[in-house]
C-alpha positions in Angstrom: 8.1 29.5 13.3 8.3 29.0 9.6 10.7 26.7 9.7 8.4 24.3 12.7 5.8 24.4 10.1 7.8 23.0 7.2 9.2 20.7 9.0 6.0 19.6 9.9 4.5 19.3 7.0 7.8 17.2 6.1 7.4 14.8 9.3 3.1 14.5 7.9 4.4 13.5 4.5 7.1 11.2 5.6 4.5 9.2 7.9 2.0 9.0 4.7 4.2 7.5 2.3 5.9 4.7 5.8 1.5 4.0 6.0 1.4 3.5 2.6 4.1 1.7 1.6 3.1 -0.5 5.4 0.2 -1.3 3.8 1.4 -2.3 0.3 4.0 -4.7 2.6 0.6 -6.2 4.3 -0.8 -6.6 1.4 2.0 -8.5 -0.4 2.5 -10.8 2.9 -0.8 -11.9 2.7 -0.8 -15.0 0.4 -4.3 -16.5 -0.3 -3.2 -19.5 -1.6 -2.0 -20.4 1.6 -5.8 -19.8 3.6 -7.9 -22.9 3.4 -11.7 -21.6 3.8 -14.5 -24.2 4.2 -17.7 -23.9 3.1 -20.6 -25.9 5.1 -23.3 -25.8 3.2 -26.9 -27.1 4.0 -27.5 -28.8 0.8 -27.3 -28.3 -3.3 -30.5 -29.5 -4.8 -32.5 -25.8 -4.6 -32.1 -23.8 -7.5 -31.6 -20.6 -4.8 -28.8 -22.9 -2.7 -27.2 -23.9 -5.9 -26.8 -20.0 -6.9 -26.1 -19.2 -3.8 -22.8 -22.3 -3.6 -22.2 -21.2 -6.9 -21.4 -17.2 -6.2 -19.4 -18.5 -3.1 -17.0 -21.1 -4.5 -16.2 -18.4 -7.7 -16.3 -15.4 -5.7 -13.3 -17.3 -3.2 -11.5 -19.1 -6.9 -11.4 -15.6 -8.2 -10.0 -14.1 -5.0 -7.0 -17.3 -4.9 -8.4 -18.9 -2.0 -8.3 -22.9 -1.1 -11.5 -24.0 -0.5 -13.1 -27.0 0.3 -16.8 -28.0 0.1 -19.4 -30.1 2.1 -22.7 -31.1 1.4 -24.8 -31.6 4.2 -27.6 -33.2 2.2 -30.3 -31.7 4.2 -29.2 -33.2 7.4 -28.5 -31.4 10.4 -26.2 -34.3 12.0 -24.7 -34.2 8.6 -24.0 -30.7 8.6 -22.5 -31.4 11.9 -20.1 -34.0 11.1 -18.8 -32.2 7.8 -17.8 -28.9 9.9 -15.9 -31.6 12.7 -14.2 -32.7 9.2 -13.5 -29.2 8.4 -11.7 -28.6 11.4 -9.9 -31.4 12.0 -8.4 -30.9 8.0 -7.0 -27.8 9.3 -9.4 -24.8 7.5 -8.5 -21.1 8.7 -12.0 -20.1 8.1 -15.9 -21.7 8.4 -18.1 -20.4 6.2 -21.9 -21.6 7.7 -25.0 -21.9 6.5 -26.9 -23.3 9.4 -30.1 -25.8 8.5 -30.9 -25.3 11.9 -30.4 -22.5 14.4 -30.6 -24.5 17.7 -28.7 -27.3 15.9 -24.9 -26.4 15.5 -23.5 -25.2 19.3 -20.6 -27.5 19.3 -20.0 -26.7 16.0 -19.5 -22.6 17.2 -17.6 -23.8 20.5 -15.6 -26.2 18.6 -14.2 -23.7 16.2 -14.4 -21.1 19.1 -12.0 -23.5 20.9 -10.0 -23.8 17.8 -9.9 -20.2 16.8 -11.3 -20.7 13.4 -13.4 -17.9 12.4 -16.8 -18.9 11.1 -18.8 -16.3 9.2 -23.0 -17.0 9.1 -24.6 -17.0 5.2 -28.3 -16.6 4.9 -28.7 -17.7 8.0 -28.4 -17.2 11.8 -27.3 -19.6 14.2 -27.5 -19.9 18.1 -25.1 -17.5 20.2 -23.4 -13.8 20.6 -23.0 -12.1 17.2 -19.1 -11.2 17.3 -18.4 -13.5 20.4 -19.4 -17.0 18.8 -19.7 -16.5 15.3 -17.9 -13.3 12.9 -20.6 -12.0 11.7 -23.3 -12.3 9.5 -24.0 -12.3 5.3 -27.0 -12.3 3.7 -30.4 -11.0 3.4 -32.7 -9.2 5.4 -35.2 -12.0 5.5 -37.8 -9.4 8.1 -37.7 -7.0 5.2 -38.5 -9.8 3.2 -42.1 -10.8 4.8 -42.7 -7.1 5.0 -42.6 -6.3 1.6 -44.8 -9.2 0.8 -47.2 -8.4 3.2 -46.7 -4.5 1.8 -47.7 -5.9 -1.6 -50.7 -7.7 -0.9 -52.1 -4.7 1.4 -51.3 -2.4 -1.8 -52.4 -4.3 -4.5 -54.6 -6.9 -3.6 -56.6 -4.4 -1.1 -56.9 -3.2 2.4 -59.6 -6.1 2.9 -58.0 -9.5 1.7 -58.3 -13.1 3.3 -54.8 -14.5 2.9 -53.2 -18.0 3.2 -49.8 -18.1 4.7 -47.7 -21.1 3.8 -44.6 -21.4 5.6 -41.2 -23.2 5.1 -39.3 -25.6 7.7 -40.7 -23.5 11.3 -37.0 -24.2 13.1 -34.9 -22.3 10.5 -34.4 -18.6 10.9 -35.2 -17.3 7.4 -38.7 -18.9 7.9 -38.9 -17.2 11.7 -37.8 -13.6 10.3 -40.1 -13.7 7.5 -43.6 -14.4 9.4 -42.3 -12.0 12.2 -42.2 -9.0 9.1 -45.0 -10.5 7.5 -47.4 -10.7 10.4 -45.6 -7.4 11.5 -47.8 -5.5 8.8 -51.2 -7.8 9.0 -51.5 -7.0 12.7 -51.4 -3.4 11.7 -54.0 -3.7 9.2 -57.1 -5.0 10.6 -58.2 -5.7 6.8 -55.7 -8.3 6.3 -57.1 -11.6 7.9 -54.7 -15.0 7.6 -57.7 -17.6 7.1 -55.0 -20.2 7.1 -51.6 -20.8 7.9 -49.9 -24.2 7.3 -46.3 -25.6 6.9 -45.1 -27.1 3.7 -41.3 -27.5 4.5 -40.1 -25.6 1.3 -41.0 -28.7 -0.4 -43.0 -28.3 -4.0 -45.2 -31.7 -3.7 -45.7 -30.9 0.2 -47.5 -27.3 -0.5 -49.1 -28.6 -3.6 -50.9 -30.7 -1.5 -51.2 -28.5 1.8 -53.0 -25.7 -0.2 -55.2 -28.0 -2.0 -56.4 -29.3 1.3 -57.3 -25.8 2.1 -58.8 -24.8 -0.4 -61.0 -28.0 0.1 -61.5 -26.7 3.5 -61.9 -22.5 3.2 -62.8 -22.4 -0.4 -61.3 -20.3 -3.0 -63.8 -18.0 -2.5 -62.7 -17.1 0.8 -59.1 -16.6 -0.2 -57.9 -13.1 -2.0 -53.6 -14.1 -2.0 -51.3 -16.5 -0.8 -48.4 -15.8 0.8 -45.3 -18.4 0.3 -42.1 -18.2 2.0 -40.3 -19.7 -0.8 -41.2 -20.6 -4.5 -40.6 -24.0 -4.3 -44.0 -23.9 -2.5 -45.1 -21.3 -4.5 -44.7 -23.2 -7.9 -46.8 -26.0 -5.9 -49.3 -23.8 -4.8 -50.0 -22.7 -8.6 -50.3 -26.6 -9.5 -52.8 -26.8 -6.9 -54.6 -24.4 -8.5 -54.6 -25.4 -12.0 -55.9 -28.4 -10.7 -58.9 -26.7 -8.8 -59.8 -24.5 -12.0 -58.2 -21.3 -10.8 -56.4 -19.0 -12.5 -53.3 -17.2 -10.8 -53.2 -13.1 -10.5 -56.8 -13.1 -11.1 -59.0 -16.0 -8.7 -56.1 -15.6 -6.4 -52.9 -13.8 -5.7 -49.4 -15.6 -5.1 -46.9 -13.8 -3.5 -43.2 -15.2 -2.7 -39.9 -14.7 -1.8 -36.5 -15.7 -4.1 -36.3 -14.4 -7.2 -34.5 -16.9 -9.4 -34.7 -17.6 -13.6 -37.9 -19.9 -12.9 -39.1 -17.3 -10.0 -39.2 -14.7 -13.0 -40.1 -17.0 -15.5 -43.5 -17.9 -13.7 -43.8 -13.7 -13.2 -43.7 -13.6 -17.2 -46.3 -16.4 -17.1 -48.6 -15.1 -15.0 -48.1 -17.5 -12.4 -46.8 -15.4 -9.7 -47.9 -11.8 -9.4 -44.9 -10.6 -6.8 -41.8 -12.4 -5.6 -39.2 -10.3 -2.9 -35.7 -11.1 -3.5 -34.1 -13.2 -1.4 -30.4 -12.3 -3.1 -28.1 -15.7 -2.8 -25.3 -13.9 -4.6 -23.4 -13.2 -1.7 -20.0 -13.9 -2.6 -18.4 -11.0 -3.5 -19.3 -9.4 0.1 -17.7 -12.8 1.7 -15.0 -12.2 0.2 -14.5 -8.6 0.9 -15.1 -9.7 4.8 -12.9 -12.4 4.8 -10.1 -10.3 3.1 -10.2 -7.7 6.1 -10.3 -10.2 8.8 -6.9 -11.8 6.6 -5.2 -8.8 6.7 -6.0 -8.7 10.7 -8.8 -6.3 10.7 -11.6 -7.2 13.6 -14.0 -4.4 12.4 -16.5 -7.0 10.6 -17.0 -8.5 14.5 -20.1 -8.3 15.6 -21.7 -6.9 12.5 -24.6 -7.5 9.9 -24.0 -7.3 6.5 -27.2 -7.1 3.9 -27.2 -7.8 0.2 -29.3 -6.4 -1.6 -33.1 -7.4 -2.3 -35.1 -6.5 -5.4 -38.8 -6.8 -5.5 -40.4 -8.7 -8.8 -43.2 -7.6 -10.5 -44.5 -8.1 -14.2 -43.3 -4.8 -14.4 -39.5 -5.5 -14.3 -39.5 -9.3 -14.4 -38.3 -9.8 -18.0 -35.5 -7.3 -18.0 -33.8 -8.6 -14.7 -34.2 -12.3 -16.2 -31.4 -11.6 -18.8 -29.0 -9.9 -16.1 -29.6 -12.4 -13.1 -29.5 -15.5 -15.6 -25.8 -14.0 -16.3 -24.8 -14.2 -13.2 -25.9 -17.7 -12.8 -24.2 -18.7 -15.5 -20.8 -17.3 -14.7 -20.7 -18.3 -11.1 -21.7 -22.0 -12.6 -19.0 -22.1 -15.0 -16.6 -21.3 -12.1 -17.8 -23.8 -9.3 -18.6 -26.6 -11.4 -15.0 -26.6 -12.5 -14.2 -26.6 -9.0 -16.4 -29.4 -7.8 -15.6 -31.5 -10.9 
């Protein structure tokens, strides 16, 4: 009997070292040089898409991958013609940021049909999580809304007339932040939207949408204002200025992203909240992509959040010096890449 045990223990230790050293073999067969990853990106003129590109292209330099880039300028058919490119060049794997949700299903059958792998950043696109697409990066953009709306209920009062501006209605970021937003207003019966416009995450656009409003409800009648991004945001505070109202104290803005200027205008006074929406999400790519590489399916079908942080005058200056870091680093790596 004593001898069945020893040699059992034996036979256990034997097959722990063959995993091991099976697993140091995988690892050493898989070359990342040779994996050609594309990135189809919806545009690079936003600060927050230019971090986000940024963390991306270093995050898959660092790891040894080949990537190459496209700029869809904004433009859905654009965005649709640079994945076709992708695929015909031959990539192994699609990373997509969809402008639209409704607006890339060729794109997903394409690369279905060509068993290339696509992976959704920061945004979801049409069809079956872990059937047509990988999976999913980025944020929880519900969340998001909700912790505005949180804020505002908290801080600016149980009773407060808010303005809701949004960002381009067909995206899903812009969908899942209203749904948590209006989530926590229909609960509270103090919280009234007295206006709810869209500015299509353009600066000029919601400078001039909320000075309309408040033309037509009147400052007076407004206790916070709720942008989806702070490119309206920094808008919304020119409109202001421009009507003789001061920020944080005639009325409240609340926002969502949480970049150097984001925290900047928190120092300033300008903005009195703003959610993270975190674009660094490179590091978890390229932790996904390294276990689909090395043939694990596990990431199919799942959801993958990066962390959100939630801005306040309170924290604003310290987390300016450690997100400006990051910024910085990523942007030495990628614009080395693009040239």
């Amino acid at each position: 009997m004593r001898n069945i045990k020893r040699l059992s223990v034996v036979l256990a230790m034997i097959l722990t070292i063959l995993a091991v050293a099976m697993c140091g073999y995988a690892e050493e067969e898989i070359d990342r040089s040779e994996i050609v990853v594309g990135i189809a990106q919806i545009q690079y003129t936003s600060e927050w898409r230019i971090a986000e590109t940024n963390s991306m292209i270093r995050a898959l330099n660092d790891a040894g991958y080949q990537v190459i880039y496209t700029n869809a300028q904004g433009d859905t058919q654009q965005q649709i013609a640079n994945c076709e490119d992708l695929l015909a060049r031959g990539i192994d794997y699609l990373m997509l940021s969809p402008l639209e949700s409704n607006g890339l299903t060729s794109v997903l059958e394409n690369a279905k049909e060509q068993g290339v792998p696509i992976i959704l950043i920061d945004r979801w696109a049409t069809g079956e999580n872990g059937e047509d697409f990988v999976c999913y990066i980025g944020t929880e953009q519900v969340s998001q809304g909700t912790k505005c709306a949180e804020w505002i209920l908290e801080n600016v009062g149980e009773d407060a007339n808010i303005v809701v501006i949004q960002g381009d209605p067909s995206s899903s970021s812009v969908q899942d932040r209203g749904n948590g937003f209006y989530e926590v207003v229909e609960a509270n019966e103090g919280l009234t939207v007295v206006a709810d416009q869209v500015a299509n995450d353009s600066l000029t656009e919601a400078q001039t949408v909320f000075s309309n409003i408040l033309q037509s409800v009147g400052a007076d009648n407004i206790d916070a204002v709720f942008a989806m991004s702070t490119q309206m945001a920094h808008g919304i505070v020119q409109a202001m200025y421009e009507y003789g109202l001061t920020p944080g104290e005639d009325i409240s803005v609340v926002s969502i992203n949480g970049l150097p200027s984001d925290l900047e205008a928190i120092i300033d006074g300008d903005f009195q909240c703003v959610v993270q929406c975190n674009p660094f999400v490179g590091d978890k790519m390229v932790e996904i992509l390294d276990q689909l590489v090395a043939g694990d399916t596990s990431p199919y079908g799942q959801v993958y959040y990066v962390e959100d942080t939630i801005y306040t005058a309170e924290n604003a200056e310290a987390e300016l010096e450690n997100i400006s870091a990051i910024i910085d680093n990523d942007n030495a790596v990628a614009q080395a890449f693009l040239g």
